[in-house]
N, C-alpha and C positions, 0 to 999 in steps of 0.2 A: 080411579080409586088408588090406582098403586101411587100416583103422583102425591096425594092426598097423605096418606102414610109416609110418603119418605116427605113431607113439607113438615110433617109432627116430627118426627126421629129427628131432622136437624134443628127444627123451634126447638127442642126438650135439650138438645146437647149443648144447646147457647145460654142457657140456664143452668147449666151442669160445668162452669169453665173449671172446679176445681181448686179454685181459689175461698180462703174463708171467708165467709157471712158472716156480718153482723146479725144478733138478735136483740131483744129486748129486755132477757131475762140480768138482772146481776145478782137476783138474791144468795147463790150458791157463795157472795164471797164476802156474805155478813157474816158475824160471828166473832167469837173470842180467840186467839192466839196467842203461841207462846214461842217463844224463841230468844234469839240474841236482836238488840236494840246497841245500837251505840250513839253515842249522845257527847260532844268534844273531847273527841279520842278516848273517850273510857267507855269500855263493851260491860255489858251489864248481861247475864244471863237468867234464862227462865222468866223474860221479861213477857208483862203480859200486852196486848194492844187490841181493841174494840174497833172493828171495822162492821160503821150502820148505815144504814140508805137514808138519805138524803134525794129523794126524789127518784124518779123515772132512770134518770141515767146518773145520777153521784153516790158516791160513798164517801164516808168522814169515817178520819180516822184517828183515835187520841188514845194515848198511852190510858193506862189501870192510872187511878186516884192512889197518893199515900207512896209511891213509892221512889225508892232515890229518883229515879228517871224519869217522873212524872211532871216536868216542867217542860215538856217538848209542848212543841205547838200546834194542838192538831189542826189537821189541813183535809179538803174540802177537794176530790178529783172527778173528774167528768170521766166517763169511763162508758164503756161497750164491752159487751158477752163478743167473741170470736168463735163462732161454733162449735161451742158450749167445749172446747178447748183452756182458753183461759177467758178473762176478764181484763181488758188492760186501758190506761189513759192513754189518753194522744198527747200529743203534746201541753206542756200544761206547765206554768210559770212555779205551781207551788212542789212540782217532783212529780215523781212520776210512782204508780201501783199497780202491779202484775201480781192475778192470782191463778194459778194451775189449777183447775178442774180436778185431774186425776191422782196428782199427790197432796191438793189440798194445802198448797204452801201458796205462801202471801211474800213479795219481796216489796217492800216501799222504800223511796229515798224524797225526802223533803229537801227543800231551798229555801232560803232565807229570803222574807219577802218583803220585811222590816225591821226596824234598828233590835225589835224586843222579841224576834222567832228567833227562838229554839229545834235548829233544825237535825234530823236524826237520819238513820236507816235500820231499819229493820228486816228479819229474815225470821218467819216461824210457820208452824203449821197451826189448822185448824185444830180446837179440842173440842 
């Protein structure tokens, strides 16, 4: 019996290493934000940017319509929940998007993926 319990307590702590989990969830990092956008060398503030699901594990992300900076290109990231920490891409040809859970801030940086992207970076919180 005792062997029994101590074979569960070590099974449970090789499940438990400590390190973050993926989940499944990414909807906590839809939504609309607001912040600075820079776009060839000119920072724009109060800019706005839409971050929606795009399947299971993507998010697409394009500037607000109508505004000076609204010629970016939006881009298309594979991403995973980190126990419910943040949300972030792996490696990824179009840049890279990190969203924080607990302050609710989204950093994205895009790469130029063709002759006609419009490549940016953005820093803003949820609204």
């Amino acid at each position: 019996m005792a062997l029994a319990l101590l074979g569960m307590v070590v099974a449970c702590s090789k499940d438990n290493d400590g390190s973050p989990k993926p989940s499944n969830d990414i909807q906590a990092a839809v939504g609309t934000f607001k912040g600075k956008i820079r776009v060839a060398e000119q920072d724009y503030f109060n800019a706005i940017v839409i971050v929606s699901k795009e399947g299971d594990d993507k998010l697409k992300v394009a500037a607000k319509t109508g505004e000076a900076y609204s010629a970016v290109t939006p881009k298309v990231f594979k991403v995973q929940n980190i126990s419910n920490i943040h949300i972030s891409s792996s490696v990824n040809p179009s840049g890279s998007l990190t969203y924080t859970m607990d302050s609710k801030a989204v950093h994205i940086s895009t790469n130029k993926e063709a002759a006609t992207d419009v490549e940016f970076y953005f820093q803003g919180t949820k609204q």
